[in-house]
SESE-81801 format. One record per residue (C-alpha): residue number from 1; x, y, z; residue in three letters. Coordinates in steps of 0.25 Angstrom, whole numbers, padded with zeros to 4 digits. Each point is the difference from the previous one (the first is absolute). Layout:
REM residues N
> NUM X Y Z Ala
...
REM end
This chain:
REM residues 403
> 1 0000 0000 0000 Unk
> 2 0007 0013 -0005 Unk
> 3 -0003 0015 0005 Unk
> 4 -0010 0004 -0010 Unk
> 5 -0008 -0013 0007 Unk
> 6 0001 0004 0013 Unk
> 7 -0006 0014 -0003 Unk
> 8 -0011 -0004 -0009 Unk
> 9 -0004 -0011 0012 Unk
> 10 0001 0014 0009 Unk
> 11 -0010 0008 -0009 Unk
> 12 -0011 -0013 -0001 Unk
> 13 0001 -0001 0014 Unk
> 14 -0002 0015 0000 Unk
> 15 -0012 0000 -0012 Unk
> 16 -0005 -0012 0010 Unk
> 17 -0002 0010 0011 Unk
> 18 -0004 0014 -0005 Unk
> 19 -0008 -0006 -0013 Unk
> 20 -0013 0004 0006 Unk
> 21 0006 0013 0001 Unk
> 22 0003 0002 -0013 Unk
> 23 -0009 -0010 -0009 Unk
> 24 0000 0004 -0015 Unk
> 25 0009 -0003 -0008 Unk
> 26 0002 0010 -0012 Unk
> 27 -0001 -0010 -0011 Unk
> 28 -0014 -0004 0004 Unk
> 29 -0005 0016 0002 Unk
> 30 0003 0003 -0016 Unk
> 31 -0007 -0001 -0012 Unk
> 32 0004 -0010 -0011 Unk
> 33 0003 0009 -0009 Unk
> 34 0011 0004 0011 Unk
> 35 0004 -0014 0005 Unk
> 36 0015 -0003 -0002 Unk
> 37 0003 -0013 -0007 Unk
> 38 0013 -0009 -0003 Unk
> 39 0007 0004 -0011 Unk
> 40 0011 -0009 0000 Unk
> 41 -0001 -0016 0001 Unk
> 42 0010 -0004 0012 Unk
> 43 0006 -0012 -0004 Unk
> 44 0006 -0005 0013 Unk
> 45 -0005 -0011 0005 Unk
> 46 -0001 0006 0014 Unk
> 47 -0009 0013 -0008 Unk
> 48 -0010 -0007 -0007 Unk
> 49 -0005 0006 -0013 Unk
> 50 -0013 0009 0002 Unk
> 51 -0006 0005 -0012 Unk
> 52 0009 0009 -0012 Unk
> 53 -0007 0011 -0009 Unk
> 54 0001 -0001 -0014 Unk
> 55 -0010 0008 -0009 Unk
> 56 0005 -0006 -0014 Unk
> 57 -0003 -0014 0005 Unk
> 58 -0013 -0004 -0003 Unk
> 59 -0010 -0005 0012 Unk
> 60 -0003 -0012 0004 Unk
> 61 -0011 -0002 0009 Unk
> 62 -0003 -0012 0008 Unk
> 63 -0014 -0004 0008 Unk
> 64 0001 -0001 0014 Unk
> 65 0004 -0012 0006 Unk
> 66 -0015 -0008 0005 Unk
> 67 0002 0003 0016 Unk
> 68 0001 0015 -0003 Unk
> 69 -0014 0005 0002 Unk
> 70 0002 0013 -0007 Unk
> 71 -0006 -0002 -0015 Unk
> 72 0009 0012 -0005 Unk
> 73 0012 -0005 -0010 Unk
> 74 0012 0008 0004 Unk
> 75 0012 0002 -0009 Unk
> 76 0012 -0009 0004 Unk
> 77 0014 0002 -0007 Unk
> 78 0011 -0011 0001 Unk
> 79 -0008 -0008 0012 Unk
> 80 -0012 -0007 0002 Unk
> 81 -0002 0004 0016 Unk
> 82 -0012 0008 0000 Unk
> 83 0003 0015 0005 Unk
> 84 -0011 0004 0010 Unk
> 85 -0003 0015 0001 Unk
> 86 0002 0008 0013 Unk
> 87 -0008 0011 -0004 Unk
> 88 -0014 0006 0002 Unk
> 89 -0007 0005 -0010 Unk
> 90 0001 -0009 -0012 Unk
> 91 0003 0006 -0014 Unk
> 92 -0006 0014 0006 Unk
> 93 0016 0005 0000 Unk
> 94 0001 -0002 -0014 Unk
> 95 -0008 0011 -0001 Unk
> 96 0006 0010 0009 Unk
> 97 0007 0012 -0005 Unk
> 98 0015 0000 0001 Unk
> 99 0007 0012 0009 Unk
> 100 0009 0007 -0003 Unk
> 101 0010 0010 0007 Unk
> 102 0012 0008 -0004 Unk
> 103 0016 -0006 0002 Unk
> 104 0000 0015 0009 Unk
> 105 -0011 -0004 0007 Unk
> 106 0004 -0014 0004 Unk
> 107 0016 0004 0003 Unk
> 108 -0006 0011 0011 Unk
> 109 -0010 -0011 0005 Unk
> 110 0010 -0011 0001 Unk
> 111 0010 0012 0008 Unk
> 112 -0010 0005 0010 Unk
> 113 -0006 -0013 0004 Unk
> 114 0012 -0004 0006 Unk
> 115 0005 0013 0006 Unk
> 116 -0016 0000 0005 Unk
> 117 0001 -0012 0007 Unk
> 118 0014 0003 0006 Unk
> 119 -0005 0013 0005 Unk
> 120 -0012 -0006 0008 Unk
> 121 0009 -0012 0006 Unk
> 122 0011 0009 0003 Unk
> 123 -0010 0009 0008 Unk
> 124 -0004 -0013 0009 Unk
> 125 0013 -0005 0002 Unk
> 126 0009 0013 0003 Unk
> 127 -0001 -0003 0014 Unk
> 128 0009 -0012 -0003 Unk
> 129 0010 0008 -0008 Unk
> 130 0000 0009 0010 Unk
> 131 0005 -0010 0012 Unk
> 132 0009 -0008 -0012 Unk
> 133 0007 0013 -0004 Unk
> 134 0003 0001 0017 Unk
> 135 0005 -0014 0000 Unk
> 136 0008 0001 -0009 Unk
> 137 0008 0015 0003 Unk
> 138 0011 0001 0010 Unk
> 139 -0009 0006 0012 Unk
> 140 -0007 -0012 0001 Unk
> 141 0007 -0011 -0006 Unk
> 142 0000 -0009 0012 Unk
> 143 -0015 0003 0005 Unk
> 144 -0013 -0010 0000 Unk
> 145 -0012 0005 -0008 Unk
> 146 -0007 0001 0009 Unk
> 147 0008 0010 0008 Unk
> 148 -0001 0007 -0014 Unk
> 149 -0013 0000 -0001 Unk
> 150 -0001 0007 0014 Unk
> 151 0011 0010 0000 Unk
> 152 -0007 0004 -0015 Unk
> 153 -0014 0002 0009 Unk
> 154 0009 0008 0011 Unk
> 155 0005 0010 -0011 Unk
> 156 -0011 0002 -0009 Unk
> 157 -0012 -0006 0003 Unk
> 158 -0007 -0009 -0010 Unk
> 159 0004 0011 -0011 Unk
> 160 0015 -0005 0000 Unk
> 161 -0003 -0011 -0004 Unk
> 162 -0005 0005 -0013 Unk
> 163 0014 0009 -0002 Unk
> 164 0005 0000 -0013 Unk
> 165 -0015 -0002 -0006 Unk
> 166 0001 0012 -0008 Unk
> 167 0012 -0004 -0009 Unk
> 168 -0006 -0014 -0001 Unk
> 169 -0012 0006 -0006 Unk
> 170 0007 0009 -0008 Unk
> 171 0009 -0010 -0005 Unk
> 172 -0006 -0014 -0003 Unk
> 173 -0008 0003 -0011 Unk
> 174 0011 0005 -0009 Unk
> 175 0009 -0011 0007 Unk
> 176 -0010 -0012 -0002 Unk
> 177 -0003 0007 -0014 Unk
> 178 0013 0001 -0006 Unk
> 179 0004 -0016 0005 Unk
> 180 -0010 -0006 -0006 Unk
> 181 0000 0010 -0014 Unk
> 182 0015 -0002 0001 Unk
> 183 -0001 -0017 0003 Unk
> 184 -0012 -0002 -0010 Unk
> 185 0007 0008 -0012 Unk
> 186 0014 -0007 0003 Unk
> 187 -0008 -0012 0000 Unk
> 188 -0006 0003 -0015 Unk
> 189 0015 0006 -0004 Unk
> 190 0006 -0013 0005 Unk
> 191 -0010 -0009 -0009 Unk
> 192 0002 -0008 -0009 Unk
> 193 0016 -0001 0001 Unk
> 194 -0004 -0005 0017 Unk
> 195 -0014 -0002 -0001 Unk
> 196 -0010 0005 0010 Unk
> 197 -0001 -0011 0013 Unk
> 198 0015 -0005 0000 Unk
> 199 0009 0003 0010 Unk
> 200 0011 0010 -0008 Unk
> 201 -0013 0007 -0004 Unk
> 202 -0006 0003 0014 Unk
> 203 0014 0002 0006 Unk
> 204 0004 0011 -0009 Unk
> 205 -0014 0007 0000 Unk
> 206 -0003 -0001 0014 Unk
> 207 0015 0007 0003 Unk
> 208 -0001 0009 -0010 Unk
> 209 -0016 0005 0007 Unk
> 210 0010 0000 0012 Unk
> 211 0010 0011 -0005 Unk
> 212 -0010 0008 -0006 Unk
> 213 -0009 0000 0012 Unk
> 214 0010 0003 0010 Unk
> 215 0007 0010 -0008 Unk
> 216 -0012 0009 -0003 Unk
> 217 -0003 0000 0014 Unk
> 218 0012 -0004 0010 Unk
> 219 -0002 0017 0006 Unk
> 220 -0014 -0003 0005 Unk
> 221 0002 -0014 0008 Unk
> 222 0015 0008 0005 Unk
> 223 -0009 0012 0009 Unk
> 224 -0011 -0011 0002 Unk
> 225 0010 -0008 0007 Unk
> 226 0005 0014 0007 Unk
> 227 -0012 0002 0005 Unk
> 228 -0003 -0013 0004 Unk
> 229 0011 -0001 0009 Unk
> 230 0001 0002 0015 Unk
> 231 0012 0009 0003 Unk
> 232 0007 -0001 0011 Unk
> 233 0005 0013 0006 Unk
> 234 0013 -0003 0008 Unk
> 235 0005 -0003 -0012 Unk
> 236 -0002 0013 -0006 Unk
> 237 -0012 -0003 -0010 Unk
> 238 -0011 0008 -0002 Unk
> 239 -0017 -0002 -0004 Unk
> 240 -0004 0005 -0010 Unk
> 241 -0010 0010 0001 Unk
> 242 -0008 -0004 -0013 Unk
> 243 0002 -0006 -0015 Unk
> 244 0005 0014 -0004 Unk
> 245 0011 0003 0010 Unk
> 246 0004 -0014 -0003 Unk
> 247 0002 0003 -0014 Unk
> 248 0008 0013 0004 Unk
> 249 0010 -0006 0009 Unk
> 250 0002 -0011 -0009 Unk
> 251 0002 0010 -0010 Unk
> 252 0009 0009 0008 Unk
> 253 0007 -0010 0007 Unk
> 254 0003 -0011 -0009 Unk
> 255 -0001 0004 -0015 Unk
> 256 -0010 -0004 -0010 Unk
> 257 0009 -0014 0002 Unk
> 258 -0007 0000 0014 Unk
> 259 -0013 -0005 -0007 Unk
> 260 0006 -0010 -0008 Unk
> 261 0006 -0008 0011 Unk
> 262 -0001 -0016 0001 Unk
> 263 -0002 0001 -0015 Unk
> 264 0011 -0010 0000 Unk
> 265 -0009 -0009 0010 Unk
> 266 -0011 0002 -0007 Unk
> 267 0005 -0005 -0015 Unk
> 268 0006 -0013 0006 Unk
> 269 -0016 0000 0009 Unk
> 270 -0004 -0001 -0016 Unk
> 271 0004 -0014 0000 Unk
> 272 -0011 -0004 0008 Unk
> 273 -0010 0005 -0009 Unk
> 274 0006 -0007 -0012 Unk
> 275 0002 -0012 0009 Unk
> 276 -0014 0002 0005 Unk
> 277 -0006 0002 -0015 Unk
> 278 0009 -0013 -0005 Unk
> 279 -0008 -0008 0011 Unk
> 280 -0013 0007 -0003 Unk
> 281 0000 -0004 -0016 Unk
> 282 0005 -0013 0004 Unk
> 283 -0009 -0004 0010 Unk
> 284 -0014 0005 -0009 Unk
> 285 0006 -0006 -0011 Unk
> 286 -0001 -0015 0007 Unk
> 287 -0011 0004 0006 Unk
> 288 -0009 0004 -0014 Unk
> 289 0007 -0015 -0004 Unk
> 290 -0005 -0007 0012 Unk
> 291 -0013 0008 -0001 Unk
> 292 -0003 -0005 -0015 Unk
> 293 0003 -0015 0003 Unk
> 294 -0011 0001 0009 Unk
> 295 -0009 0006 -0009 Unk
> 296 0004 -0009 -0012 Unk
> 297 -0004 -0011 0009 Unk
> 298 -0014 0006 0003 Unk
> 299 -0003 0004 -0015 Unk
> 300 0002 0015 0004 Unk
> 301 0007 0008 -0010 Unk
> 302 0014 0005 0005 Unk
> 303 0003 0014 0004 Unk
> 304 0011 0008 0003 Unk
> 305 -0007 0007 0013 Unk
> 306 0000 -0005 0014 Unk
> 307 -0007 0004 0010 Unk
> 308 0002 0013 0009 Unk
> 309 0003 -0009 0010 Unk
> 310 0011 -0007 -0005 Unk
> 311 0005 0013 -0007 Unk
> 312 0001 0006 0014 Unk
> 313 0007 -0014 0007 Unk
> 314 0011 0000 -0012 Unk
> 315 0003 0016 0003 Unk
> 316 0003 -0002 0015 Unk
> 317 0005 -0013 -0002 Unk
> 318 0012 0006 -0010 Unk
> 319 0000 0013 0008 Unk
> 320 0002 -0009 0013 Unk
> 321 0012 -0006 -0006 Unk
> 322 0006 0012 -0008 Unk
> 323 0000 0009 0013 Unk
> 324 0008 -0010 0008 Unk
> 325 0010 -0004 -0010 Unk
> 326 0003 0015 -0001 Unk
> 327 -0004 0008 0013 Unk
> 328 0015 0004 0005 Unk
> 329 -0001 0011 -0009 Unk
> 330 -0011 0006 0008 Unk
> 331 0008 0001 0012 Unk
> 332 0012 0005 -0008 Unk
> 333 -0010 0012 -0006 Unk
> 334 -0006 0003 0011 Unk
> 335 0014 0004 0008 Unk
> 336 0003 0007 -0013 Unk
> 337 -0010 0009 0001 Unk
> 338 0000 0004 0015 Unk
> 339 0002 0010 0007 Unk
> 340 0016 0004 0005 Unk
> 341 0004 -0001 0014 Unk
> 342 0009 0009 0005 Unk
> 343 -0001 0007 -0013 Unk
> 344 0007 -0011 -0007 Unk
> 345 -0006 -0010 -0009 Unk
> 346 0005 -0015 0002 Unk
> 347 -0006 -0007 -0011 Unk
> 348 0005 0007 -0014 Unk
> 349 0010 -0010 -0008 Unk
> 350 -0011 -0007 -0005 Unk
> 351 -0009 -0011 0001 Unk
> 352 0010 -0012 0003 Unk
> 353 0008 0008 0007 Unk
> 354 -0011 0004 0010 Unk
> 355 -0004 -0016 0000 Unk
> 356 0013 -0003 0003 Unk
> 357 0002 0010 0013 Unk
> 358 -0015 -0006 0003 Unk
> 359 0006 -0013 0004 Unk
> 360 0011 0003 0005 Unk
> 361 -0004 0009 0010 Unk
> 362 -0015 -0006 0002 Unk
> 363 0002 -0015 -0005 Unk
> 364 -0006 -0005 -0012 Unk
> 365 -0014 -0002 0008 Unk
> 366 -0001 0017 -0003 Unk
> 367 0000 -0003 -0014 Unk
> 368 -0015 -0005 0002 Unk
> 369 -0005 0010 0009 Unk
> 370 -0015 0002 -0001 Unk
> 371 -0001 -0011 -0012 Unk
> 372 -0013 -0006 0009 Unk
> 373 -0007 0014 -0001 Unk
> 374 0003 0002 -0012 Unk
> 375 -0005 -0013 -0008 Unk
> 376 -0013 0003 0008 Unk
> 377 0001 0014 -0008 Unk
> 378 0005 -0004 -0015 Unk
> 379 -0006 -0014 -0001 Unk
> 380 -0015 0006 -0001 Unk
> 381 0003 0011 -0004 Unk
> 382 0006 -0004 -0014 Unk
> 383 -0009 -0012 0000 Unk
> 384 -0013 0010 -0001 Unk
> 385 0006 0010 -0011 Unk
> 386 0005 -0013 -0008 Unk
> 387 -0015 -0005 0001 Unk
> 388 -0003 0013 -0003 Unk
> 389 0008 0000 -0014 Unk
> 390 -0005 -0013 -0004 Unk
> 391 -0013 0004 0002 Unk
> 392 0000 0013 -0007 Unk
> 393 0008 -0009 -0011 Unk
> 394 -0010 -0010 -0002 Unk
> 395 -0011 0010 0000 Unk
> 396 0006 0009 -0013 Unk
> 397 0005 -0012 -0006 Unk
> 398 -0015 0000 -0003 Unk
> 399 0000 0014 -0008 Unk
> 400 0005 0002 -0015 Unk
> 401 0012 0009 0001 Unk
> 402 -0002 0011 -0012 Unk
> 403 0010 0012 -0005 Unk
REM end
């Protein structure tokens, strides 16, 4: 049993669970007209050969075996199984009119539904961030959560533990936006040379969305994490009186190169996204093979939809793994980015640098400090905007795209 196994058992058992919750599957909401269909016989033997489309080809029709109670002959190409429909409605689809919507129109749809959904999960899960980005600073390295938690209640109130919203809200949309624009046109670019679903292909994409991302918006998440920081006085370090006298002192202080630190962290943070694309792609891809065989068993035709369900298990599944293999450089950005102490900043040579003085001076468990909150944080968070993005895709998928 390989890695890709263990996973997909992880998202059944998940669809298992919250299947209730989430119990339509797209394929079985859309028209015939819209329904996706093999276009390709697999000739595997482990991928067995569902149905090809070939107009030149003249039709053959067989009757229906005598144990089918339908009376309906149905068209069959290449195998006598009969193909039983999973639609309502009959023939009454033929007769719908076809909708169309501009390439424009689609691209901006395709960008905001995932910057939308971002947005709303960031707004409910910025109290982790909050008490993750504490963990993981120098003030409070070596403190529980939950002594966090109450020395965030003590400061602030409840409102600490939305600092940093502002930015956040500000910021995710165009973030979110531009890495899926930027992964779904590499994707395209990449295709046919590495076609779309192998693992070069998502790799490549799912980095580049990184760079782009990270780049465009590296000064919004370094005064988020200013703000977000408790300082600590002894050491010389000052609150910032709001978002815009944090931008000033930065400004002053430190340069326009003040906003770009942890940049460095943050492109080599860029492999978790591919790494978390490359186990996306390759995870629906056996799931949509293992999906079909079932159907191909039950007469159904195949479809290249699962269900929100399982879209949403895949997502946390790959995000799970991703953010694990990857989260040191979280703790190395987050030093990077803090305020100095004694007016002197230690951590300023660059990414492995700042791991290596991290483990030296606070063993290699500091390396993972705040990786439990913040799984809790990412996991769901990137499971719902890539639900979000699959949903919205299979919903244009139905439209026409015109000039």
């Amino acid at each position: 049993m390989n890695f890709l196994d263990v996973l997909c058992i992880f998202v059944w058992l998940g669809v298992c669970v919250e299947g209730r919750f989430f119990s339509n599957q797209i394929g079985n909401s859309l028209p015939a007209l819209n329904f996706r269909t093999h276009l390709s016989v697999i000739q595997d033997e482990n991928r067995p050969a569902f149905f090809t489309s070939n107009r030149s080809s003249p039709r053959k029709y067989r009757r229906r075996p005598s144990n089918i109670k339908e009376d309906n002959e149905v068209l069959l190409v290449g195998s006598p199984r009969t193909i039983k429909s999973d639609l309502r409605g009959g023939s009454a689809a033929a007769t719908q009119v076809v909708r169309t919507m501009t390439s424009r129109r689609m691209e901006s749809l395709k960008l905001l539904s995932a910057g939308a959904a971002g947005t709303v999960a960031a707004c409910i899960t910025n109290p982790l961030e909050v008490v993750k980005t504490q963990l993981q600073s120098s003030n409070s390295a070596k403190c529980h959560p939950s002594e966090i938690f109450k020395k965030i209640f003590d400061a602030d109130g409840i409102p600490g533990f939305w600092r940093g919203l502002p930015p956040t809200l500000i910021g995710i949309i165009p973030s979110r936006s531009a890495y899926f624009y930027a992964y779904q046109k590499m994707k395209t670019f990449l295709n046919p040379t590495l076609p779309e679903g192998s693992p070069p292909n998502a790799l490549i994409a799912g980095f580049t969305a990184g760079i782009v991302g990270n780049t465009l918006t590296n000064p919004i998440w370094m005064v988020r994490t200013r703000m977000q920081i408790l300082v600590d006085s002894a050491a010389g370090q000052r609150q910032y009186s709001g978002y815009g006298d944090a931008i000033k002192t930065i400004f002053r202080e430190e340069g326009i190169g003040g906003f770009y630190k942890g940049i460095s962290a943050s492109y080599w943070g860029c492999a978790e996204g591919a790494l978390q694309f490359l186990i996306y792609e390759q995870l629906k891809t056996k799931l949509i093979i293992r999906q079909n065989k079932q159907r191909y068993e039950e007469g159904l035709r195949p479809s290249q939809e699962l269900s929100k369900a399982t879209y949403f298990w895949a997502a946390a599944a790959s995000k799970a793994v991703a953010a694990v293999a990857t989260y040191p450089h979280e703790v190395a950005r987050t030093r990077m980015r803090e305020h100095a102490r004694a007016g002197v900043f230690k951590y300023q040579k660059g990414m492995w640098e700042t791991l290596g003085v991290l483990a030296q001076e606070e063993g290699f468990k500091s390396l993972y400090s705040g990786m439990g909150v913040h799984l809790m944080k990412v996991v769901p968070n990137s499971a719902l905007m890539f639900l979000t993005y699959e949903v919205v895709r299979g919903w244009l998928d139905k439209y026409e795209v015109v000039e």
